[in-house]
Backbone as CSV, one residue per row, in Angstrom:
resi,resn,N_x,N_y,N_z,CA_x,CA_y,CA_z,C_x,C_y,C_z
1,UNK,0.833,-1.172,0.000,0.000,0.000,0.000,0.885,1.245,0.000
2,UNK,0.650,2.148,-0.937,1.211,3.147,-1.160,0.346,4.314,-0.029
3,UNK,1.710,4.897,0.697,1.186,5.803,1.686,0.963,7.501,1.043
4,UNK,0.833,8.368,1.013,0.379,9.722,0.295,1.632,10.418,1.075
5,UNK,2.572,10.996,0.438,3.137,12.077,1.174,2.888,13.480,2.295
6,UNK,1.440,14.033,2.169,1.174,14.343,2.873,0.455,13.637,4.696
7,UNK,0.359,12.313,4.076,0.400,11.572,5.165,1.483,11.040,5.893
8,UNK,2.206,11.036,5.086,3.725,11.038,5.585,3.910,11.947,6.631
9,UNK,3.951,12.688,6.347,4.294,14.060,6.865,3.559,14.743,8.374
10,UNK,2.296,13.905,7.960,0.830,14.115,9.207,1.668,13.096,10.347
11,UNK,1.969,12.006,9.795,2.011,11.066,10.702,3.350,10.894,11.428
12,UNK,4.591,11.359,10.700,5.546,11.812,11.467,5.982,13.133,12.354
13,UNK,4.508,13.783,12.037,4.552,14.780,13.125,4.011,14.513,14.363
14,UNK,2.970,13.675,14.311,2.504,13.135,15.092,2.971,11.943,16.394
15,UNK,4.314,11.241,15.290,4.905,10.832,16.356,5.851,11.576,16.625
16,UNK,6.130,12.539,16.218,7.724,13.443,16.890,6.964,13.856,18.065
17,UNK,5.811,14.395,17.904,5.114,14.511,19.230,5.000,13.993,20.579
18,UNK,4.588,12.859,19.859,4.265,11.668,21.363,5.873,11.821,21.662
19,UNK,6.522,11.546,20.834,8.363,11.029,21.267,9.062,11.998,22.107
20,UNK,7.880,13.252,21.631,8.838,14.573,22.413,8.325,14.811,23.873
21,UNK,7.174,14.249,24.206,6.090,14.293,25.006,6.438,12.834,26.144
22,UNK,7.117,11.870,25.575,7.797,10.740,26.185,9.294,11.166,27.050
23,UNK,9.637,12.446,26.326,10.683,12.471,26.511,10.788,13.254,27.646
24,UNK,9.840,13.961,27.731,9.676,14.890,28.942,9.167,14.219,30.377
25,UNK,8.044,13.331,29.819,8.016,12.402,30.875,8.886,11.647,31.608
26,UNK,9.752,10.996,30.782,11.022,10.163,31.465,11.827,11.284,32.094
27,UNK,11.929,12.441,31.835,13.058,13.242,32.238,12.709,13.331,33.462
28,UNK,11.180,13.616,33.702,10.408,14.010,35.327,10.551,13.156,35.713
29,UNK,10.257,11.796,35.344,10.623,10.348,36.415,12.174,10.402,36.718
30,UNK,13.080,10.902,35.517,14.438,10.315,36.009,14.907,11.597,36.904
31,UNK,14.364,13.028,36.987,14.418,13.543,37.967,13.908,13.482,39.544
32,UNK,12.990,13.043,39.991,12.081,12.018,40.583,12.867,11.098,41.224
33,UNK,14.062,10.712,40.672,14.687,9.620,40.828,13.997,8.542,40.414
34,UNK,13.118,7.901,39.375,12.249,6.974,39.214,12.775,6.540,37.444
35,UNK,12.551,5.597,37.175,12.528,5.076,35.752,11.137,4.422,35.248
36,UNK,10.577,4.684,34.279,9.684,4.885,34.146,9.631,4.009,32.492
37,UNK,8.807,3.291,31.742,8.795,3.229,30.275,7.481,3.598,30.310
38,UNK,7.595,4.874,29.376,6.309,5.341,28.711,5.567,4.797,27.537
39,UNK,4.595,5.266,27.271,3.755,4.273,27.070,3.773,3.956,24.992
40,UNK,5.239,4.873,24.954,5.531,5.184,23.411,6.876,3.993,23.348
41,UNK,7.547,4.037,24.700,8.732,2.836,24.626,8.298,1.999,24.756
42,UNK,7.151,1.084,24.961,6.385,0.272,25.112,5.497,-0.127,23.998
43,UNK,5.378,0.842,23.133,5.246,0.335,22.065,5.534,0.268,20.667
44,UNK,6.177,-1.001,20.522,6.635,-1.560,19.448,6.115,-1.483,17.495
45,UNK,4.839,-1.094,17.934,4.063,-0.633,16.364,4.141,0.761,16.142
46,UNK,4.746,1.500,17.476,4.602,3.046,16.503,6.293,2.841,16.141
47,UNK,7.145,2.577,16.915,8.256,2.407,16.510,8.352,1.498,14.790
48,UNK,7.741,0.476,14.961,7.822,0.246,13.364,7.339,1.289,12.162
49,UNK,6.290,1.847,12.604,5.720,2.989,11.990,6.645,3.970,11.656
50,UNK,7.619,4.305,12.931,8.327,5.262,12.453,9.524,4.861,11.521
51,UNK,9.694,3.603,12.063,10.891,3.122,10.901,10.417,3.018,9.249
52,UNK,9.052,2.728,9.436,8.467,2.634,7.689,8.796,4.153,7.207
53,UNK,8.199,5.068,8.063,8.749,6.377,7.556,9.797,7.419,7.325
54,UNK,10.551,6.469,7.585,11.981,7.077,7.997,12.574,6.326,6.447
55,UNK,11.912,4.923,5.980,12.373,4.708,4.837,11.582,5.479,3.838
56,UNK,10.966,5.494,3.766,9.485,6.329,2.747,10.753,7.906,2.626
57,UNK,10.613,8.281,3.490,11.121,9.973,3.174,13.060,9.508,2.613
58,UNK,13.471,8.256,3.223,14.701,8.133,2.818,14.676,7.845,1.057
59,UNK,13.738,7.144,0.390,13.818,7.156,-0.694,13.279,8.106,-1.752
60,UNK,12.236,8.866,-1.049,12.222,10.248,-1.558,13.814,11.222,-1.949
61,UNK,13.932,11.238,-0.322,15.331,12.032,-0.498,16.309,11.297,-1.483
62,UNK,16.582,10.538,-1.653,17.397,9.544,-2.810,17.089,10.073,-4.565
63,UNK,15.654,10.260,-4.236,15.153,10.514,-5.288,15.623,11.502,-5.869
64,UNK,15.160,12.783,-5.129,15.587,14.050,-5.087,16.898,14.392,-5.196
65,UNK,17.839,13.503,-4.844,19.108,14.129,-5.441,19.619,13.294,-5.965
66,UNK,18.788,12.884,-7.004,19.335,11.910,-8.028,18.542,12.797,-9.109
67,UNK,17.896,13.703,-9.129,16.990,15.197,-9.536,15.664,14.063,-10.183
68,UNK,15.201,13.502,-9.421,13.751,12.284,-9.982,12.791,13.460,-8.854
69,UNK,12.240,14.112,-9.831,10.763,14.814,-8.789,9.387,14.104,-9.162
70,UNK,9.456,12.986,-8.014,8.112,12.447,-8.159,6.691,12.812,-7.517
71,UNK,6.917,13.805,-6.509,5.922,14.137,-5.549,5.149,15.539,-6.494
72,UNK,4.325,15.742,-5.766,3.167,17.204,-5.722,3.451,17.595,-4.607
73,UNK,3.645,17.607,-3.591,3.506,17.910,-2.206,4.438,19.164,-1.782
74,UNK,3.767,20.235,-1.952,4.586,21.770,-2.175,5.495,21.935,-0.758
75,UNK,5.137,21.614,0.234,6.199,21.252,1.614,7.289,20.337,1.948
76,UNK,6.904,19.145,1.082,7.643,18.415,1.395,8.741,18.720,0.252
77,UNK,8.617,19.514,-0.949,9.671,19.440,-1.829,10.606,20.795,-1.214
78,UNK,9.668,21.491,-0.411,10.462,22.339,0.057,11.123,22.013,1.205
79,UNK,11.020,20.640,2.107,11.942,20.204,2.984,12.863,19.116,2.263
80,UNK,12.810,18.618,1.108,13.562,17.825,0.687,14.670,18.937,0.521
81,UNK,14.169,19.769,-0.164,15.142,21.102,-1.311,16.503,21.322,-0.180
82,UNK,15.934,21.808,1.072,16.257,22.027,2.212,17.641,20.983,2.921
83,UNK,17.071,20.012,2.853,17.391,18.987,4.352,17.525,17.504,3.547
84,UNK,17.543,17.060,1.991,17.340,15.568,1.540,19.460,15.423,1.427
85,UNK,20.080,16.226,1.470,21.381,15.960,1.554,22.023,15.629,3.029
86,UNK,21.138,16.147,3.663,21.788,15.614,5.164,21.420,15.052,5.813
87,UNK,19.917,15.084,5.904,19.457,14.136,6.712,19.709,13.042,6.978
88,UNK,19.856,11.660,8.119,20.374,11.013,8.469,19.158,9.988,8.225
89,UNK,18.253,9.749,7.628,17.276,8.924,7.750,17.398,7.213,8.173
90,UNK,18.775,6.600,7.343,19.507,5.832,8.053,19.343,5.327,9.026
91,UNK,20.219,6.265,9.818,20.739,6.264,11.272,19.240,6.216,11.993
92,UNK,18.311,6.972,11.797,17.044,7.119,12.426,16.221,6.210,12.153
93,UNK,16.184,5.103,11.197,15.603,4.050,10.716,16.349,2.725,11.920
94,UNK,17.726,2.946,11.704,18.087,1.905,12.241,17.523,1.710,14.326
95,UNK,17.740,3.450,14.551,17.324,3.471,16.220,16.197,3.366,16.451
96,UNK,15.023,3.448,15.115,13.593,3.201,15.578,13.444,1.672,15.502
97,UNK,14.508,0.990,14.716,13.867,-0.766,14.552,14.228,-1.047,15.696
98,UNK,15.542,-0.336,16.573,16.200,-1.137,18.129,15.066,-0.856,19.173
99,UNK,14.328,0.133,18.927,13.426,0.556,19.993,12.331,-0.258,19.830
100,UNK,12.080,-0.236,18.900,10.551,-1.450,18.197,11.111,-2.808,18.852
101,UNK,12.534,-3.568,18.766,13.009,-4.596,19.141,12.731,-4.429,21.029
102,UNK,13.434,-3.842,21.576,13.381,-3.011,23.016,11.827,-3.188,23.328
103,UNK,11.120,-2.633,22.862,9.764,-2.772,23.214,8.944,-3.913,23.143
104,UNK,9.123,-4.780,22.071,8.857,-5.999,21.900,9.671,-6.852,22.623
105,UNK,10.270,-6.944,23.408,10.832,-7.963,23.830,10.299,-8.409,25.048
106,UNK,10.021,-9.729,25.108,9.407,-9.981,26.365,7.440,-10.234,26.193
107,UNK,6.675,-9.492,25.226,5.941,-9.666,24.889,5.255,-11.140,24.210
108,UNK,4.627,-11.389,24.067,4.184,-12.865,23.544,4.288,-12.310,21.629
109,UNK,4.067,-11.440,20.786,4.625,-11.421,19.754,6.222,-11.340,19.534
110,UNK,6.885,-11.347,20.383,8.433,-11.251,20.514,8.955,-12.711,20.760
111,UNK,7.959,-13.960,20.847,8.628,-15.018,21.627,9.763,-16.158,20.415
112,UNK,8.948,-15.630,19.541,9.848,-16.443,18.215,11.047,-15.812,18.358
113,UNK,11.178,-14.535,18.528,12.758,-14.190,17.830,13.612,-14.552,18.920
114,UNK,12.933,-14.175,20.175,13.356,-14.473,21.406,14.346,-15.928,21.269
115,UNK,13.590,-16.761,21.218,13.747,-18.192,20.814,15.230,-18.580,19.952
116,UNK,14.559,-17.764,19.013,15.628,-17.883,17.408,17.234,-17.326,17.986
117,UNK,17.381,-16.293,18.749,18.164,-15.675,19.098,19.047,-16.254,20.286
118,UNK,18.245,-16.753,20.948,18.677,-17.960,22.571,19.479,-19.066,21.750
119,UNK,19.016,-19.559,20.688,20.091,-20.844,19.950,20.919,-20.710,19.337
């Protein structure tokens, strides 16, 4: 299923949100003296989510400076124009699959890899 770029865009704002909103929380627990997993490290499907989108905009950006303009999306060509040479999408793909892993672990959908990984 092909996702719409402006949904792209909806939906990774949406989790920069929660993530930024997680982040503040843990800070008050770890000030608190307390450790805490919020309820975004805990889960393992927005973290995949964010990793799908972290590839989605990575092959855009690929696109874009390979000069392939496939989009309509008057913002996003103006953050590619911007930010598709540096961005690290990568690196941010790879720390959302460890967190998705992190979160899943221990769960009853985690027990196969669990398994696979113990032998």
């Amino acid at each position: 299923m092909q996702m719409e770029l402006g949904n792209v865009s909806e939906a990774l704002t949406i989790l920069t949100d929660l993530k930024n909103k997680s982040q503040v929380e843990s800070d008050k627990a770890s000030a608190a003296g307390e450790k805490i997993k919020t309820e975004l490290d805990r889960s393992f499907s927005a973290w995949l989510l964010y990793a799908d989108l972290m590839l989605i905009i990575g092959h855009e950006c690929i696109q874009w400076n390979r000069g392939i303009q496939t989009n309509d999306n008057y913002m996003f060509r103006r953050w590619l124009r911007k930010y598709s040479e540096n961005f690290d999408w990568q690196e941010r793909r790879f720390q959302a699959l460890f967190k998705a892993l992190e979160a899943a672990a221990g769960t009853k959908s985690c027990e196969a890899l669990v398994l696979w990984v113990q032998q």
